[in-house]
N, C-alpha and C positions, 0 to 999 in steps of 0.2 A: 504493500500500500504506500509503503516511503520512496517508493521508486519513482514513479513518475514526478513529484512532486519538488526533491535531488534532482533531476534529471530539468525542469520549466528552474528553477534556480540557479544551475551550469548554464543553461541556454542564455538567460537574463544576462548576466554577468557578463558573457561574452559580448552580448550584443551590445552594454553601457561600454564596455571595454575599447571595443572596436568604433564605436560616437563619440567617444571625449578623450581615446587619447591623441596625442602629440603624434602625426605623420611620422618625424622620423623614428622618436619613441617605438610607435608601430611596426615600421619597416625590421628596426635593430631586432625588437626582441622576436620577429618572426625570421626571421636567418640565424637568431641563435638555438631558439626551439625547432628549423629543420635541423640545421648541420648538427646539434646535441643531438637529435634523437638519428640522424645515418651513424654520427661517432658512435651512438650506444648498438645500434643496429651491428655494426663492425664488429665490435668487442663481445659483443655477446652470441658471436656467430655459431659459436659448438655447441652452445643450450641452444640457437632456434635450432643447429641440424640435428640435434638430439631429439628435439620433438617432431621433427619431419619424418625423421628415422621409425620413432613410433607409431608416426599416425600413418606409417607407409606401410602397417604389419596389420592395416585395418583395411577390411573393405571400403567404410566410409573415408578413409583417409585417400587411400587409390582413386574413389570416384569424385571426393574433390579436387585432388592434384588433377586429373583430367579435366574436368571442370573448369577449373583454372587457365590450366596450360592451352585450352582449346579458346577460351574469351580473348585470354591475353593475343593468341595468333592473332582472331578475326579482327580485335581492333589493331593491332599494330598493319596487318593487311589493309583493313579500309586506312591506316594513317597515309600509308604508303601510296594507294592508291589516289588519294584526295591530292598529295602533295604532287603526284605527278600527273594532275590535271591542272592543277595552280599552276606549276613552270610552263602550262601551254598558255593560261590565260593573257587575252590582251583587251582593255576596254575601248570601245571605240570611241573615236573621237567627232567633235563637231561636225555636224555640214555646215554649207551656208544659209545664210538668212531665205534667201528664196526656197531652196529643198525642203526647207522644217516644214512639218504639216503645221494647219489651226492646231489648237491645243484648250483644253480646258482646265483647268486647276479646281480641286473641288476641298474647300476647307471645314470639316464637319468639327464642330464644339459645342463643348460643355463644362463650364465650372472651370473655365480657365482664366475668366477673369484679362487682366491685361498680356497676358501671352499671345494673346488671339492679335491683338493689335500688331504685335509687333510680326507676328508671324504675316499677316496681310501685306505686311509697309518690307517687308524683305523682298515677299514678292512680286510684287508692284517695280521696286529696285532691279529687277531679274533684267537681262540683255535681251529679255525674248521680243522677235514684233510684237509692236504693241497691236497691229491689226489684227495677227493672229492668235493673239491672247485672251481669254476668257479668266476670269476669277471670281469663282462664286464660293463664299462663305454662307454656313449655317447653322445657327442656334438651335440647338436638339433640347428648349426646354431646362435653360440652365438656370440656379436657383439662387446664384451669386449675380457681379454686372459687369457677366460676357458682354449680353447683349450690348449695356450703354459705352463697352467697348469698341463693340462693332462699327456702332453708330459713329462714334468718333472715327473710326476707320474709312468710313464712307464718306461725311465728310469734308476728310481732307483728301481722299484719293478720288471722289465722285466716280465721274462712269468705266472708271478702271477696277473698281468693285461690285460686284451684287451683292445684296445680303438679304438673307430670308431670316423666317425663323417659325420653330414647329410648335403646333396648339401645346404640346406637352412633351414630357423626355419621352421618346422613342425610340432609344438607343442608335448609335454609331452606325449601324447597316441600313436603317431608314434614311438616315441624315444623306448619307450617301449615295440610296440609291434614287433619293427626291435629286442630287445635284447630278448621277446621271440623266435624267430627265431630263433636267435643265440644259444638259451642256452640250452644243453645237459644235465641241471640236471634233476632229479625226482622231484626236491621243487623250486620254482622263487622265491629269497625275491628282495624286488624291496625297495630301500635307494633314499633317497633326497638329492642329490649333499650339503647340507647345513647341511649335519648331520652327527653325531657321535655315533659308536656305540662302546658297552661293549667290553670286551675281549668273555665273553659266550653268546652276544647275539645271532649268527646264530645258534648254536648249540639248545638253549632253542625254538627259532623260529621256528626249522625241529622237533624239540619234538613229537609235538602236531598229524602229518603225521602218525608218526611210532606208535603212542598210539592208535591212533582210524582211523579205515579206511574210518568212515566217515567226517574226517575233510576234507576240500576243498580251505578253507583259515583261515590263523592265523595273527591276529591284534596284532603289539607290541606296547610297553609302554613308551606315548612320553613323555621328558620332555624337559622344556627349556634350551637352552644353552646360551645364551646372556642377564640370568635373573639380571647378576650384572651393565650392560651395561643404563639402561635406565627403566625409571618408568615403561612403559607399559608393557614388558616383564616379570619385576619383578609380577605383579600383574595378566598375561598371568600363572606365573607358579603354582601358587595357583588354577584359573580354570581348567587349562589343566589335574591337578593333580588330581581331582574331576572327571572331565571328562569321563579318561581315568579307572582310578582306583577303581572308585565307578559304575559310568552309566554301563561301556564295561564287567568291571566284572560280574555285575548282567545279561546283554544282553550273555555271555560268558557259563553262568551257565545254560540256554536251548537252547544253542549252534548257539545263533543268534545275534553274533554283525552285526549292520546293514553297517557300513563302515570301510574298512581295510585303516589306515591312507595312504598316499602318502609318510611320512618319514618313517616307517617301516610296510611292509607287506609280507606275505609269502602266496606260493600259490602251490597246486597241480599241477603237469602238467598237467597231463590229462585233470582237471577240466577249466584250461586256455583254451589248443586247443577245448577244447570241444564247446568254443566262442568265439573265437580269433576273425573271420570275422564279426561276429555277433556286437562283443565289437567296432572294428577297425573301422564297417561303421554305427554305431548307430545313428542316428538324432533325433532332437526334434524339432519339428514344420518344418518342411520340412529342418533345415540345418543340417551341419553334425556338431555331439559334441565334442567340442574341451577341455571340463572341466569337474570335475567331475569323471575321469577315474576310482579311486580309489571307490567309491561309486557304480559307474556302473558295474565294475567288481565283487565288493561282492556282490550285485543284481542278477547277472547271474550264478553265485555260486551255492549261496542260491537257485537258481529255481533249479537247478538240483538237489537237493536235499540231498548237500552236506550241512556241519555244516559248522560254524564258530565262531570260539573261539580266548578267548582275551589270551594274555600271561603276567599276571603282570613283572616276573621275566626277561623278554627279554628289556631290555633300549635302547633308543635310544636320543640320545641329539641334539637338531633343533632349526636353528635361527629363530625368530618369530619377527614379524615390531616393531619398537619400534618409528615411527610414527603414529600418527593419519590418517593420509591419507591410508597409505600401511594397516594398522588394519582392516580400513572399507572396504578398496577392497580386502583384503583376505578374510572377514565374505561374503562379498556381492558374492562373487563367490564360498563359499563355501555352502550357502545357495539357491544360483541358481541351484546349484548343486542336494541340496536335495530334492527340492520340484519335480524336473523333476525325482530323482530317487523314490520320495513316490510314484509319478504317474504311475513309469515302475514296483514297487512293487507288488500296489495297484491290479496286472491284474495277477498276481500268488498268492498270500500269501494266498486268501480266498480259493485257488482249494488245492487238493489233491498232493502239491507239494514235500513232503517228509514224512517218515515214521516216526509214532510217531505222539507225541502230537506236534500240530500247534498254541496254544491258544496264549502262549507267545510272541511267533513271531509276530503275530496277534493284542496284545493289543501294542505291542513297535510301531507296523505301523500306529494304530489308534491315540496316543499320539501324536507320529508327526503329523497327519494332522490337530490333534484339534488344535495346534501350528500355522498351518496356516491359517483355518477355521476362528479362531478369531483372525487372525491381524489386518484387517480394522476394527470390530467395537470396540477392545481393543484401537487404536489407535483411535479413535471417542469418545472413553467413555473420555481417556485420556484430549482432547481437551476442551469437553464438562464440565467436572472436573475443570478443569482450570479456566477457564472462567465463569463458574458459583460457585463454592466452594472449590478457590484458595487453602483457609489452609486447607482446608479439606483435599483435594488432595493431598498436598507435606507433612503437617503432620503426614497422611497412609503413604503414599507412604514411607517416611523414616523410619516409624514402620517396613516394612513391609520386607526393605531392611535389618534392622538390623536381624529381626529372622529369613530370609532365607540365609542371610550372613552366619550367626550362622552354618549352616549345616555346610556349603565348610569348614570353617574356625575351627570346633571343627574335619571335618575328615581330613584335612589337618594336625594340632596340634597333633593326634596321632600316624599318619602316618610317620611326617616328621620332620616335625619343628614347634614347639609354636610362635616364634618372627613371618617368615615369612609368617604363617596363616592372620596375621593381615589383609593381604593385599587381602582379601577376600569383605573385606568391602569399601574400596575407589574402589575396579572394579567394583562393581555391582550400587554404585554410577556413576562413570563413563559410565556405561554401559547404566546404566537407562536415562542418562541425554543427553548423545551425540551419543549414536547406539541403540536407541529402533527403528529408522528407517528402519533397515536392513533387515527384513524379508518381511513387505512391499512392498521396494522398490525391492526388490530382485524378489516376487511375479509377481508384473509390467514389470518387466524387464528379466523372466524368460529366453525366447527366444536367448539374449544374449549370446555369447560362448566367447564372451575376456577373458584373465587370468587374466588383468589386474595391477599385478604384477610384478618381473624382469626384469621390462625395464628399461631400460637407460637412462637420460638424454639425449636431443634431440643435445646436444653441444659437449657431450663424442661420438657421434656416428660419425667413420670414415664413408667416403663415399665410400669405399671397406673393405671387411672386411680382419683383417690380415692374411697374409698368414700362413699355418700350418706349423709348422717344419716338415721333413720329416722322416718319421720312417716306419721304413720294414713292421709291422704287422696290419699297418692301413690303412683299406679300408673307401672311402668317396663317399657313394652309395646311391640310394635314399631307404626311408626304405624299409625293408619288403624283399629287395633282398640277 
C-alpha cells in the first residue's frame, strides 16, 4: 500500500528538481550520475556476469536473453536503416515567385491569447505573393481574449487577414476543416496559433507541390521557441531537433513521413477534398475523433497514394509546456493519437496502395507497432529488474542512457550547437525516470478524445464569454458553412 505513494513522492521531487535547478547545476550533476553509475557498471562486472551466468541455467533467463538480444538487433537495424536514408536526404529548394501555386494558410485557435497575434503579423511578414496568399484565422470558441486579439490583428493587417470565429469550442478538426472550406488556394498550410514562422517559410513549404506531382503533403521543421524560458523546453529542443531533422528526413527520402506536425503542414487541395468528410466524421471505437487531426490527415494522404515529404529548410518556431503536467498531457494525447493512426495504417500500407516500392513505408509502420507491442512486458521487465537486480537495472539503464544520448547529442552538436547538445542527456534521464509511462497508459486509454491541453484555469473562466469586437468581414457560423 506504501508503494505507490514512495513511488508519486520520487516522481515529485524529481520533477521540482529538474524546474528550479540551476542549468549548469543540472547538466554537472547529470554527467556525474551517468559516468558514476558506467564507472560502477565497470567495476562490478563479475557480480553482473555472475548473475547472467545464473539466470542463463534458467529457462526464463535463456528466453529473456533472447528476448533481448533479438529487440536490441531490430532496433539497432531500423537505427541503421533510418541513418542510411538520412545520408540520401536533400530538401528542396525554392522556385520562383511565378511557379509557387495560390496558397492558403489556415490558423485555427484557442486560448492562446496574444500568440495568435503575433503568429498572424509573422505571416503576413512571409516573402510569399501577396496575390497568391490567403490567410485565414479562426476562433474555435476560446474563453480567454484570443478573439480581441485577432481583432487587433485584422486591424492593423486588414484584407491580408480573414478572421472568423465558431458559435462555440468545437475542437481543432472543425476549426480546420471550416478554413478548408474557406480557402481558395491550390496548397493548405495549416500554422498553430503559438507559432512563428521564417520570412521563406511558405514559399519553401509550396516547393515540394510544384516539384513532384506526386507530393500530397509536406511536413515543416519544428523548433522550439520558448527554449530560453524554462528547463523542459530547453531540453524539448535538443529532441525535437533529432526528431524532426534526423527520423522525418530519412521517412522524407521514400516519400513517407508518417505525421505532418499541427505547427506547420502543407497540403494538396485536391488531396484534402478528396477526404475532407471522410477526415471531418472519422471515429475510433464508436466516438467521433476529436485528436490527432494532423496524423489522421497524413494517413488518408498517404492511402491515396500520394507522397509525403519533410522540408528541413521550411522553420517554424512553437511554444512547447514547460511544465510537467502540460508535457505529459501533450505526449499522452499525442501518443493516443498514434496508436489509433498505426491501426487506421495498418488496413492500407500492406495492399497495393501507391506506385513504386512500398517496403519502406512498411518497415516505418512495423517499428511503431513493435513500440507498442512491447510496452507492457518492457514495462514488466522494468519492474521485475527492480525489484529483483536493483543495480543491475539502474546501473544498465544509465549505461544505456549515456550511449543513446550520444546519438541526439553528437547530431545535434553538428547540426546546431555543441553547448546546447548537452541537454540530450538530462531529457532522456528525465524521460526515462518520470514518462516511461506514457505509451502505456496512452494504450489503456486509447478511446479517449480530450486534448487535454489549453485550458484555462477553472477561476480565469468568465461565466459568459467576452463579447467580440465588431468588425465588417467577420462571420460567426457554425463550421463547415
Amino acid at each position: 500500500m506504501g508503494s505507490k505513494p514512495n513511488a508519486t513522492r520520487l516522481t515529485n521531487r524529481i520533477i521540482k528538481f529538474v524546474s528550479t535547478a540551476s542549468p549548469n547545476f543540472l547538466l554537472l550533476g547529470t554527467f556525474i550520475l551517468l559516468f558514476g553509475a558506467v564507472s560502477l557498471f565497470y567495476f562490478l562486472n563479475p557480480y553482473f556476469e555472475a548473475i547472467r551466468l545464473e539466470r542463463m541455467n534458467t529457462p526464463s533467463g535463456i528466453a529473456l536473453m533472447i528476448l533481448g538480444l533479438t529487440l536490441l538487433t531490430l532496433k539497432v537495424a531500423f537505427l541503421i536503416f533510418i541513418f542510411r536514408l538520412y545520408l540520401r536526404y536533400r530538401p528542396m529548394n525554392s522556385v520562383s515567385d511565378e511557379e509557387l501555386p495560390s496558397c492558403t494558410v489556415i490558423v485555427p485557435a484557442y486560448n492562446e491569447g496574444e500568440l495568435v497575434y503575433k503568429t498572424l503579423k509573422s505571416l503576413v511578414a512571409s516573402d510569399y505573393p501577396v496575390e497568391k496568399l490567403q490567410i485565414i484565422s479562426i476562433d474555435d470558441g476560446s474563453k480567454d481574449d484570443t478573439w480581441q486579439w485577432m481583432c487587433k490583428a485584422k486591424d492593423e493587417l486588414g484584407d491580408r487577414v480573414a478572421i472568423y470565429q465558431q458559435p462555440k469550442n468545437m475542437g481543432k478538426r472543425h476549426a480546420l476543416y471550416r478554413g478548408f472550406k474557406l480557402g481558395t488556394g491550390d496548397v493548405f498550410i495549416t500554422v498553430d496559433s503559438d507559432s512563428i514562422v521564417d520570412e521563406d517559410t511558405l514559399r519553401v513549404m509550396t516547393t515540394p507541390f510544384v516539384k513532384n506531382e506526386k507530393c500530397g503533403a509536406v511536413a515543416g521543421n519544428v523548433r522550439v521557441l520558448n527554449k530560453e524560458k524554462a528547463l523542459i523546453p530547453r531540453m524539448l529542443n535538443v529532441s525535437f531537433a533529432f526528431s524532426f531533422e534526423f527520423i522525418r528526413s530519412a521517412q522524407s527520402t521514400i516519400g513517407s513521413v508518417l505525421c505532418t506536425p499541427g505547427a506547420l503542414s502543407a497540403y494538396r487541395r485536391e488531396a484534402v477534398f478528396n477526404c475532407l468528410e471522410q477526415w471531418i466524421t472519422q471515429t475510433f471505437l464508436g466516438q467521433v475523433s476529436k485528436i490527432g487531426e494532423d496524423r489522421a490527415m497524413t494517413n488518408m494522404i498517404l492511402k491515396q497514394g500520394y507522397k509525403v515529404f519533410f522540408q528541413r529548410n521550411a522553420l517554424v518556431y512553437t511554444n512547447t509546456p514547460e511544465k510537467y503536467k502540460n508535457l505529459y498531457k501533450m505526449f499522452i494525447r499525442w501518443e493516443r493519437s498514434n496508436i489509433r493512426e498505426n491501426i487506421a495504417m495498418s488496413r492500407f500500407a500492406f495492399t497495393d496502395f501507391r506506385e513504386g516500392s512500398k517496403v519502406g513505408a512498411r518497415i516505418l509502420l512495423l517499428n511503431q507497432w513493435l513500440k507498442m507491442v512491447m510496452a507492457y512486458p518492457a514495462l514488466l521487465l522494468m519492474f521485475f529488474f527492480i525489484l529483483t537486480y536493483p543495480l543491475l537495472f539502474f546501473t544498465s539503464t544509465f549505461a544505456s542512457i549515456l550511449i543513446f544520448s550520444s546519438i541526439q547529442a553528437l547530431f545535434y552538436a553538428k547540426k546546431h550547437n555543441a553547448a546546447e547538445s548537452l541537454w540530450a542527456y538530462p531529457y532522456s534521464l528525465f524521460f526515462a525516470f518520470t514518462l516511461f509511462w506514457i505509451t502505456p497508459y496512452a494504450i489503456a486509454t486509447a478511446g479517449r478524445s480530450g486534448w487535454l491541453t489549453r485550458e484555462l484555469p477553472k477561476e480565469s473562466i468568465k461565466e459568459t464569454d467576452p463579447q467580440p469586437q465588431p468588425q465588417p468581414q467577420v462571420v460567426a457560423v457554425a463550421a463547415g458553412s
